[in-house]
BAPA-559514 format. One record per residue (C-alpha): y, z, x; residue number from 1. Coordinates in steps of 0.001 Angstrom, whole numbers, plus 524288, in hexadecimal, padded with zeros to 5 digits. Example, Ala and Ser with C-alpha at 12.3 -4.5 7.8 and 13.67 -1.06 7.14 Angstrom:
// residues 2
{yy = 7EE6C&zz = 81E78&xx = 8300C&num = 1}
{yy = 7FBDC&zz = 81BE4&xx = 83566&num = 2}
This chain:
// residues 298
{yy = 14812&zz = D630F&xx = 1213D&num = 1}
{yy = 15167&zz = D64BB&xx = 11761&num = 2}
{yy = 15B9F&zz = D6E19&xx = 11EC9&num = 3}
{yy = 15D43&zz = D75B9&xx = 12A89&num = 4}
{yy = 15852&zz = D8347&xx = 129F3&num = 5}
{yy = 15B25&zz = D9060&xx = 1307D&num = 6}
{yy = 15126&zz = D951B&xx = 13BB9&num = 7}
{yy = 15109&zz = DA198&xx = 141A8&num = 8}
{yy = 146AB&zz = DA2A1&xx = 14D18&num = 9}
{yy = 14286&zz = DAE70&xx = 152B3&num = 10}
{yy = 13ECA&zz = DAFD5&xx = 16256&num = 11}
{yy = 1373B&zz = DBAC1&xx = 16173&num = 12}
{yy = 132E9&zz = DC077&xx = 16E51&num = 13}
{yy = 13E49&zz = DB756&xx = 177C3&num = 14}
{yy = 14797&zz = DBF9E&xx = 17ED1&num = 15}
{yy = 14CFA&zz = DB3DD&xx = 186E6&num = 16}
{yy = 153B1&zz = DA80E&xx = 17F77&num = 17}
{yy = 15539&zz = D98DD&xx = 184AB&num = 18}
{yy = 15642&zz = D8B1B&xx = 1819E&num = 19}
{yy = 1497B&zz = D8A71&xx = 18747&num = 20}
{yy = 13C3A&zz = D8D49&xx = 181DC&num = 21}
{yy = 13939&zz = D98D8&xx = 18E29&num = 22}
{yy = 12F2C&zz = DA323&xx = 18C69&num = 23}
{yy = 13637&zz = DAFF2&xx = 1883C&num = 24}
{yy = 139E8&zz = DBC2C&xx = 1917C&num = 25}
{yy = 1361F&zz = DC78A&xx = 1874B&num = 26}
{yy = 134C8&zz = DCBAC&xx = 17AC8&num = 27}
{yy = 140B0&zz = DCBA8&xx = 172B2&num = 28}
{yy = 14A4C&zz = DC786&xx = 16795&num = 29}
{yy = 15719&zz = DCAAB&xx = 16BB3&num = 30}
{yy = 15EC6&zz = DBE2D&xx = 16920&num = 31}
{yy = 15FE7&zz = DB647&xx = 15EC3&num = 32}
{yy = 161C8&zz = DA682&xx = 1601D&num = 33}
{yy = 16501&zz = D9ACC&xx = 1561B&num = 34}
{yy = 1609C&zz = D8F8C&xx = 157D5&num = 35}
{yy = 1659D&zz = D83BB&xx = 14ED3&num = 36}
{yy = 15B04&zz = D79FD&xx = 14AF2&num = 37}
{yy = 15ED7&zz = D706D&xx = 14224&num = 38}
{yy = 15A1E&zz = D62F6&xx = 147FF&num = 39}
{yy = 1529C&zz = D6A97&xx = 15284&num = 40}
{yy = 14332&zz = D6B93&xx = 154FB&num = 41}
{yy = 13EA8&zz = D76CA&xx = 15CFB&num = 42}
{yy = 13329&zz = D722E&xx = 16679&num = 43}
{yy = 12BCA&zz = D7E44&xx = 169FB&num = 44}
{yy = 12696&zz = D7C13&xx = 17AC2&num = 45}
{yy = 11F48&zz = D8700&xx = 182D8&num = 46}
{yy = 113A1&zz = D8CCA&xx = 1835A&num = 47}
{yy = 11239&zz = D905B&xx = 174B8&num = 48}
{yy = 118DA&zz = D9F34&xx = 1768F&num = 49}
{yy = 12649&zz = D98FF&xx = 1723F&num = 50}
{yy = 12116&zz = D9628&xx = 1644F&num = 51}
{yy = 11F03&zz = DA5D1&xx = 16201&num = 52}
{yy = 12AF9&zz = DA9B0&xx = 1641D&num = 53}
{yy = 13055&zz = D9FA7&xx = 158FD&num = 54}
{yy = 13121&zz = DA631&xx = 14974&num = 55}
{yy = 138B3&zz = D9E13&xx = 1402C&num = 56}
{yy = 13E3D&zz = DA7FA&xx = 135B3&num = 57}
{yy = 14245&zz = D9DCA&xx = 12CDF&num = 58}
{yy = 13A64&zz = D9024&xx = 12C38&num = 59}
{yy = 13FA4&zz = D8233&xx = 12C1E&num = 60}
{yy = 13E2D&zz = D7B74&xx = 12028&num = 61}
{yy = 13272&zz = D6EBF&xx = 11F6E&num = 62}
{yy = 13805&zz = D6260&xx = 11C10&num = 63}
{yy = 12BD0&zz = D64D0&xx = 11195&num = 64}
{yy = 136EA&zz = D6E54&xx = 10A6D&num = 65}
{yy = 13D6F&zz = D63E1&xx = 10134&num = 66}
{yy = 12F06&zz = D62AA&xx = 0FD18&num = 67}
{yy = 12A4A&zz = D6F30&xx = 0FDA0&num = 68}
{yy = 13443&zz = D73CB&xx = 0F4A7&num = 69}
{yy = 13092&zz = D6AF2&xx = 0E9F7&num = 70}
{yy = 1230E&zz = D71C7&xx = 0EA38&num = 71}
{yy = 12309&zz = D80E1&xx = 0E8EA&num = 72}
{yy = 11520&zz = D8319&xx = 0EC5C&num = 73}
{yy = 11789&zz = D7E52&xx = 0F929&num = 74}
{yy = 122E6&zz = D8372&xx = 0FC8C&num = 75}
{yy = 11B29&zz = D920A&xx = 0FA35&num = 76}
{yy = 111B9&zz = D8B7E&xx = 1035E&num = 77}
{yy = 11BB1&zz = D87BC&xx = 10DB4&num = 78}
{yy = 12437&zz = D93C4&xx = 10D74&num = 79}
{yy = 1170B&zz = D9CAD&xx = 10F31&num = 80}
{yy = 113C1&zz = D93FC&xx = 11A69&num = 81}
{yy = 120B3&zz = D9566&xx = 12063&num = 82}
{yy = 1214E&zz = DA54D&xx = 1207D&num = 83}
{yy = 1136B&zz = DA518&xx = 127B4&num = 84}
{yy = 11634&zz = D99EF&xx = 131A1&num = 85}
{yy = 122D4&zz = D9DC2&xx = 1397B&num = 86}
{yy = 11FBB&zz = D983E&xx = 1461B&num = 87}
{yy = 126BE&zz = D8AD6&xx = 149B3&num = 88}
{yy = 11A2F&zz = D848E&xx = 14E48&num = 89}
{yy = 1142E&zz = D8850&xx = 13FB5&num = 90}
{yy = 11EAD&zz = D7CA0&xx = 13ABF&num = 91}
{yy = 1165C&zz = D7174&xx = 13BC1&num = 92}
{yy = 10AC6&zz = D79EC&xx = 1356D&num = 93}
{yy = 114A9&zz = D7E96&xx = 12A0B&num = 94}
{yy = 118A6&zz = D6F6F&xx = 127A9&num = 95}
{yy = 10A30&zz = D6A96&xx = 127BE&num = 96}
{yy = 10765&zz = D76B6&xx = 11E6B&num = 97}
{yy = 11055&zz = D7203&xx = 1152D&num = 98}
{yy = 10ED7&zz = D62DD&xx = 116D3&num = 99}
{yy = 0FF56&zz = D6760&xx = 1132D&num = 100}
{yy = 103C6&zz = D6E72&xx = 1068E&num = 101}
{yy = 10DC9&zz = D6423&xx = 10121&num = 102}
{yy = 10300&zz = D5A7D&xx = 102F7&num = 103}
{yy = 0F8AB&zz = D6138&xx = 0FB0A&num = 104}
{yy = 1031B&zz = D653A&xx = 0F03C&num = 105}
{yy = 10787&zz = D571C&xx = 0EF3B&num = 106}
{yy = 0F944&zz = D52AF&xx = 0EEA8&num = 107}
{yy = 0F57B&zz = D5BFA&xx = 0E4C6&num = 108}
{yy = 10040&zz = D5CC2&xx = 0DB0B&num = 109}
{yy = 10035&zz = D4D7F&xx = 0DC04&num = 110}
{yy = 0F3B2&zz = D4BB5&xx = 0D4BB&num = 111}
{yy = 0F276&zz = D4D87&xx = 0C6BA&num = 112}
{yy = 0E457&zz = D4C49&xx = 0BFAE&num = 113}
{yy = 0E7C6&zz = D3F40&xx = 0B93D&num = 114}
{yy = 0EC2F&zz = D3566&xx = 0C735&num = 115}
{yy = 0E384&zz = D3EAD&xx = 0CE49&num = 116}
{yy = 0DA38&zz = D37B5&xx = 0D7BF&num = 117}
{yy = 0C9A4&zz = D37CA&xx = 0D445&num = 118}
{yy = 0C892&zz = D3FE9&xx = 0E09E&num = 119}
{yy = 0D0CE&zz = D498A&xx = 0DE51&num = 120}
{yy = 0CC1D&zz = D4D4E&xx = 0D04A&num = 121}
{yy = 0BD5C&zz = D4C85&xx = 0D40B&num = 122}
{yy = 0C0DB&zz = D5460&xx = 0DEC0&num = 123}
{yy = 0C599&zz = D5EC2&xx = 0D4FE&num = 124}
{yy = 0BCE7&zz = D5D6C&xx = 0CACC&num = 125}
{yy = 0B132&zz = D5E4C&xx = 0D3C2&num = 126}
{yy = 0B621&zz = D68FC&xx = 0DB96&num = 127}
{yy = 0B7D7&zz = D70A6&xx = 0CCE0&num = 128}
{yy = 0A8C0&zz = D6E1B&xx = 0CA13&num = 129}
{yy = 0AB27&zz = D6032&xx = 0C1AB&num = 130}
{yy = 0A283&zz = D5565&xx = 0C347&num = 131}
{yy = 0A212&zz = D4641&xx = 0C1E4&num = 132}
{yy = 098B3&zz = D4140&xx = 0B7C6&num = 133}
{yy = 08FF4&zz = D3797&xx = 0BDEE&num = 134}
{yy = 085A0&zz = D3267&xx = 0B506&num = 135}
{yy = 0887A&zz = D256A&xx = 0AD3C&num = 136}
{yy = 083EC&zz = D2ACC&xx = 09F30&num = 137}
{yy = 08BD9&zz = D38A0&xx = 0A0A5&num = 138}
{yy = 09721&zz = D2FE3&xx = 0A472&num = 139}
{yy = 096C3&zz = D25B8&xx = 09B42&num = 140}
{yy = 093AD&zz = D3089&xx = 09033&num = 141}
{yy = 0A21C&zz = D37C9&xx = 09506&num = 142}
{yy = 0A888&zz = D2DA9&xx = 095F5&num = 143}
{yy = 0A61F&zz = D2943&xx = 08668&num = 144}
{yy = 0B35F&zz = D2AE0&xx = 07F89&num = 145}
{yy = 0BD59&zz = D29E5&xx = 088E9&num = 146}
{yy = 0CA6B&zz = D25DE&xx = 08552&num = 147}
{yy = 0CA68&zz = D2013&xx = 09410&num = 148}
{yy = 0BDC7&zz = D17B2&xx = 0922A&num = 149}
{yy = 0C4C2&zz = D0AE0&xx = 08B77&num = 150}
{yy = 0CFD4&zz = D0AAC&xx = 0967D&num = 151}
{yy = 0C631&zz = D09E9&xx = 0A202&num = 152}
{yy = 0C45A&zz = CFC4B&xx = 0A16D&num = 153}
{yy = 0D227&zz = CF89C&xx = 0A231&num = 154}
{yy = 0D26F&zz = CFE74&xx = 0AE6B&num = 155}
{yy = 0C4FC&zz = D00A3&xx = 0B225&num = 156}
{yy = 0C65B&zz = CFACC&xx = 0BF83&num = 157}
{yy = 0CC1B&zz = D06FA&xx = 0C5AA&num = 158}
{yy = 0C735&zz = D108B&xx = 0BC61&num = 159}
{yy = 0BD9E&zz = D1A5F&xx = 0BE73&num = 160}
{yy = 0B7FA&zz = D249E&xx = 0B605&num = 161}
{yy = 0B2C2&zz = D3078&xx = 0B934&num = 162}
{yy = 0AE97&zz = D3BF5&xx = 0AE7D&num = 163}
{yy = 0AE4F&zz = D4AE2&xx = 0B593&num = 164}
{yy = 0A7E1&zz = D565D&xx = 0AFCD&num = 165}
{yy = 0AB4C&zz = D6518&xx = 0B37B&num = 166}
{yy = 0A6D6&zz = D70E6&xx = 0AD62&num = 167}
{yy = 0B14F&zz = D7AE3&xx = 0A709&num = 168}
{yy = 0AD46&zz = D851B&xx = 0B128&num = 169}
{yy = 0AB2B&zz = D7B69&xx = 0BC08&num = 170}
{yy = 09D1E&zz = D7CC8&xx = 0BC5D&num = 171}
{yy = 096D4&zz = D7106&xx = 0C36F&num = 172}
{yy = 08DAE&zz = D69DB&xx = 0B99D&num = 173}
{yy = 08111&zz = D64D7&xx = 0BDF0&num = 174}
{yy = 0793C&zz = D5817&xx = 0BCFD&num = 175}
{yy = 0718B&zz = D5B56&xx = 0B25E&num = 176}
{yy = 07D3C&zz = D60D9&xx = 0AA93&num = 177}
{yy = 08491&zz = D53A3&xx = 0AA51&num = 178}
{yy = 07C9F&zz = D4AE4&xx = 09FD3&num = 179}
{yy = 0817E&zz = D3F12&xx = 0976E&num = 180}
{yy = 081ED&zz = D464D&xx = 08CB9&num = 181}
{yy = 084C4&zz = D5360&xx = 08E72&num = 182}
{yy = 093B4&zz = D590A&xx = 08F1A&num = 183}
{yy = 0940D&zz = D63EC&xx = 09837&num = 184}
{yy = 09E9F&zz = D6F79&xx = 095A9&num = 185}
{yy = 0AB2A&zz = D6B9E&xx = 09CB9&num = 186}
{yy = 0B1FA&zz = D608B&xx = 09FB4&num = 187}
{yy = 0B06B&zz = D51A5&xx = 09FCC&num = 188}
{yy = 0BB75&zz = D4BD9&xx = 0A83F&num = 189}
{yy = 0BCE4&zz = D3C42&xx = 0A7E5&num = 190}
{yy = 0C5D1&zz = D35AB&xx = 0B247&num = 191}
{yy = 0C94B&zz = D293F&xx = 0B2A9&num = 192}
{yy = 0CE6B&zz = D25FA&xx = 0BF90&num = 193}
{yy = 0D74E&zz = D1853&xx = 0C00A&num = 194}
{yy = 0D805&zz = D158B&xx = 0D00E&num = 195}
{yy = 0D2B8&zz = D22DC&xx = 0D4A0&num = 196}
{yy = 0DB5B&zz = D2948&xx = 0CD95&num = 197}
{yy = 0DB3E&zz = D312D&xx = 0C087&num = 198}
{yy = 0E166&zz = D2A61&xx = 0B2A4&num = 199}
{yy = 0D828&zz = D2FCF&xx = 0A90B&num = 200}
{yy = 0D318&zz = D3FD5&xx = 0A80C&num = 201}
{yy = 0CB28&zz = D433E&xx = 09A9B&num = 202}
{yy = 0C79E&zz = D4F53&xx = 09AA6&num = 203}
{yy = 0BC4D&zz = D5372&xx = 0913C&num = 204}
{yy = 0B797&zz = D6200&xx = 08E9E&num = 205}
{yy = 0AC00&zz = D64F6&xx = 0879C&num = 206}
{yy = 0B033&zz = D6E8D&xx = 07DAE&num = 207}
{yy = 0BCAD&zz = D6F83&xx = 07805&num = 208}
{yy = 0C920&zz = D6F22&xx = 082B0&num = 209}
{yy = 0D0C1&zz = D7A87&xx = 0828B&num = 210}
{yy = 0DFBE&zz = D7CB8&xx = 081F1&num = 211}
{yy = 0DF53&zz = D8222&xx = 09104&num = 212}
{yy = 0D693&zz = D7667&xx = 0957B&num = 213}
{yy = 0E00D&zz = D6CAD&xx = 08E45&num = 214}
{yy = 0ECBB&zz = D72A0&xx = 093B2&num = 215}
{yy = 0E5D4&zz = D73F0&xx = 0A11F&num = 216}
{yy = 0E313&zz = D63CB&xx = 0A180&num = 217}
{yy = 0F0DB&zz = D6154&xx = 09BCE&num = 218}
{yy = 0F664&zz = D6962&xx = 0A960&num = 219}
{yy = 0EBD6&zz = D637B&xx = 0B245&num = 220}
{yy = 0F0E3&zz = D56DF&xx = 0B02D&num = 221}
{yy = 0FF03&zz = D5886&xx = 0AD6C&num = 222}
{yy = 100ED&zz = D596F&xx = 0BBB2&num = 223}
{yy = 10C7B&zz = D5FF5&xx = 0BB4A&num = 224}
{yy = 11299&zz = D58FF&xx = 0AFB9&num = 225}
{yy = 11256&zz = D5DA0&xx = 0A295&num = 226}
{yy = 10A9E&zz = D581B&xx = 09426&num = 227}
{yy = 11103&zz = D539E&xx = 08905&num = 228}
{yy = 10CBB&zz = D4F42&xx = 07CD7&num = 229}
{yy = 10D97&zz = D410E&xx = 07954&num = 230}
{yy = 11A70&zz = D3EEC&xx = 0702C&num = 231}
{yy = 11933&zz = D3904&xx = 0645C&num = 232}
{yy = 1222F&zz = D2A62&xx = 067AC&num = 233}
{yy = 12743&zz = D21EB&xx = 05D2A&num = 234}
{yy = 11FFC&zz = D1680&xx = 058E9&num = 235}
{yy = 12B53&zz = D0EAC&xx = 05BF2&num = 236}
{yy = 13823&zz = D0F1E&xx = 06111&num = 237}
{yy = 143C4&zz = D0348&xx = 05E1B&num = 238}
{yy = 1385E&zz = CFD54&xx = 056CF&num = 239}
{yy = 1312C&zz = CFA1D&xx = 06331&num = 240}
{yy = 12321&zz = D02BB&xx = 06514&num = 241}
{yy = 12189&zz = D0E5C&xx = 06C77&num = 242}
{yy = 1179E&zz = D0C07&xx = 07857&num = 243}
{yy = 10FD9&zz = D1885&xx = 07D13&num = 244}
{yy = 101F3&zz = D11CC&xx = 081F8&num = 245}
{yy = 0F7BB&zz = D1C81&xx = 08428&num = 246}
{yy = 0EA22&zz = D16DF&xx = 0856C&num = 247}
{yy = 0E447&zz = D2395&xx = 08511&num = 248}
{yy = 0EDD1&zz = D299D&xx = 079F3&num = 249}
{yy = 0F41F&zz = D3487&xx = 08120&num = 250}
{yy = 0F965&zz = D41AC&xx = 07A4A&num = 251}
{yy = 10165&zz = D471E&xx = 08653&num = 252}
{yy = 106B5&zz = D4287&xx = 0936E&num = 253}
{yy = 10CF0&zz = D4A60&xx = 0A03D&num = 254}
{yy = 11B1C&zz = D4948&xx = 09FAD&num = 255}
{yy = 11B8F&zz = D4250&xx = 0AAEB&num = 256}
{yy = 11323&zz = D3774&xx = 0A26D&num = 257}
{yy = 107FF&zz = D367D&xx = 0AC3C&num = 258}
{yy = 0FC1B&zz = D3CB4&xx = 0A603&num = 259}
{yy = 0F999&zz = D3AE4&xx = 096B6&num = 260}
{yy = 0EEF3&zz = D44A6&xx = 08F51&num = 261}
{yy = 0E7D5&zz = D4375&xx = 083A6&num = 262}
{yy = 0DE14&zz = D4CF9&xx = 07DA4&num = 263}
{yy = 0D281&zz = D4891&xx = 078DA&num = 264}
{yy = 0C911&zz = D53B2&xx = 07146&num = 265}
{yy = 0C433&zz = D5BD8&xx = 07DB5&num = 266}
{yy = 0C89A&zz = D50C5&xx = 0856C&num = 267}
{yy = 0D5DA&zz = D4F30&xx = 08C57&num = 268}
{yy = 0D9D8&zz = D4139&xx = 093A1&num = 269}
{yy = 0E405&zz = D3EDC&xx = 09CE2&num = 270}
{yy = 0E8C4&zz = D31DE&xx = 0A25F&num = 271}
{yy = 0F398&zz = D2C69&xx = 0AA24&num = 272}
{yy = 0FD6A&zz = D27AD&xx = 0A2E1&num = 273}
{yy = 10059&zz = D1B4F&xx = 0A83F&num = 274}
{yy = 0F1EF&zz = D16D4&xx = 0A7ED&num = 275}
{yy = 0F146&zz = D1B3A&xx = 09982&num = 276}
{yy = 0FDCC&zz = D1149&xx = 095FF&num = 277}
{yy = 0F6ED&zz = D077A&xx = 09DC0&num = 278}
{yy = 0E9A0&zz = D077E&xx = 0970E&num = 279}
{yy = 0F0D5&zz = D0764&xx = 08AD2&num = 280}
{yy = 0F788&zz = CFC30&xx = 08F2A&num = 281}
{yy = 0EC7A&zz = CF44D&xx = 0947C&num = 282}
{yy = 0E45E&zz = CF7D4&xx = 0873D&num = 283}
{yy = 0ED88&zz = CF270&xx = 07E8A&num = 284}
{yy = 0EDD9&zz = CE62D&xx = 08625&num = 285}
{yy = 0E090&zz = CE547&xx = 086D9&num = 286}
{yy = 0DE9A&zz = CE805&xx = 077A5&num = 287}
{yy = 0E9BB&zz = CDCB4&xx = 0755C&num = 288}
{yy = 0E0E2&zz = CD322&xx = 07DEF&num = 289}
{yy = 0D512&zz = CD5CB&xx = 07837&num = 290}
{yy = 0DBDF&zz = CD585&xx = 069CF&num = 291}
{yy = 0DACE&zz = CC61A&xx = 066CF&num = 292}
{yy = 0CBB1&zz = CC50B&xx = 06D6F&num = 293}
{yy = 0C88B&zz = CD076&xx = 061AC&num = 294}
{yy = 0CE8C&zz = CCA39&xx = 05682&num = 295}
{yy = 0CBC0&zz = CBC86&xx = 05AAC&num = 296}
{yy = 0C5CB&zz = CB510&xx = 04EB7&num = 297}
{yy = 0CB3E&zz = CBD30&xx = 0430C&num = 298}
């Protein structure tokens, strides 16, 4: 609790005032007592009747108010829960209330599309009508032309690769609709998932991507950061180089550098920024290794 607050508590319907918790003589509200309660907790004992004749006009602050405060939709929540519930034994229902809520807010602002777990986006994206392709050739046919196909085997051993298909009206597609050769209206959606988790989104449509559809993935991932475009550095600063590695060549990045972008036709990719340094890292090594074995004999 951050600071003592002001109570007022009516006794509605007790004539006759102790120290004691007694049963009341008759219906009244003639006097008026204070009690002070900093440091104290009030124990309710009886038979239950007691608790009725307790209304708290003004409610104690949660210790959940420092963090409350830092989140506006659930301090609505709370203060809407606090003008229904105004009974003292309604506390511990209030605090579990809003220990529920600040759980689910944290969990679901804390997950952005690229870091998101495989269970969470199939979840989504088969709850919206998507569907996984399955079959080796339509697979293997989607997957021809990816920017993220030469990186797997640098870290193939906790890769995994799944391609997603969802119609633009969320229409459910069926078996004999998915063949290796045919490209269905909608969306082709390749993950590539490094531990469980997302690093790689591509995003294909089928026709041409609009300006809504582009500015809508830009906001989906931004997670609550904003784009900007990639500035044109210096090749060289003091005379030493300037070193921006990009494996995948990005055009934008979130301010807050963890998500990089880069459109490609009616394509869009987006990768985690710190694996994208990192596979540009590990190719150039592995180009330098492989340099003197190619040129040997010349």
């Amino acid at each position: 609790m951050c600071q003592s607050r002001a109570v007022e508590i009516v006794f509605a319907g007790l004539e006759y005032l102790c120290l004691r918790l007694q049963a009341s003589e008759g219906i009244g509200e003639d006097d008026a007592v204070a009690f002070d309660l900093e440091g104290v907790a009030i124990v309710g004992v009886g038979d239950g009747r007691a608790w009725e004749a307790f209304e708290v006009e003004v409610v104690i602050e949660s210790v959940f108010h420092a963090i409350l405060a830092c989140l506006p939709p659930l301090v609505s929540l709370h203060l809407c829960l606090t003008s229904i519930m105004k009974y003292p034994k309604s506390c511990f229902v209030l605090t579990l209330l809003c220990t529920l809520a600040l759980l689910f807010a944290l969990s679901s602002t804390a997950e952005a599309r690229i870091g998101e777990r495989k269970e969470s986006i199939e979840r989504r994206l088969f709850a919206s009508g998507g569907i996984m392709y399955r079959d080796d050739a339509v697979e293997a046919n989607r997957r021809r032309g990816m920017p993220y196909l030469k990186y797997v085997e640098l870290i193939a051993a906790s890769t995994d690769i799944r391609i997603y298909y969802k119609t633009a009206n969320g229409r459910r597609p069926s078996s004999k609709e998915l063949e290796a050769k045919r490209v269905l209206p909608g969306w082709d959606m390749h993950v590539l998932y490094v531990n469980g988790k997302s690093a790689v989104e591509v995003y294909k449509r089928s026709q041409a991507m609009t300006e809504y559809e582009f500015n809508q993935l830009l906001a989906i991932q931004a997670n609550g950061s904003y784009w900007k475009k990639k500035a044109k550095e210096p090749n060289a600063v003091d005379g030493k180089p300037v070193k921006d590695p990009s494996a995948f060549g990005y055009e934008m990045q979130t301010d807050n550098k963890v998500v990089r972008a880069k459109k490609m036709g009616n394509a869009m990719i987006f990768f985690d920024s710190k694996l994208d340094v990192m596979l540009a890292e590990m190719n150039d090594s592995d180009q330098i290794e492989k340099a003197p074995v190619s040129v040997n004999g010349f």
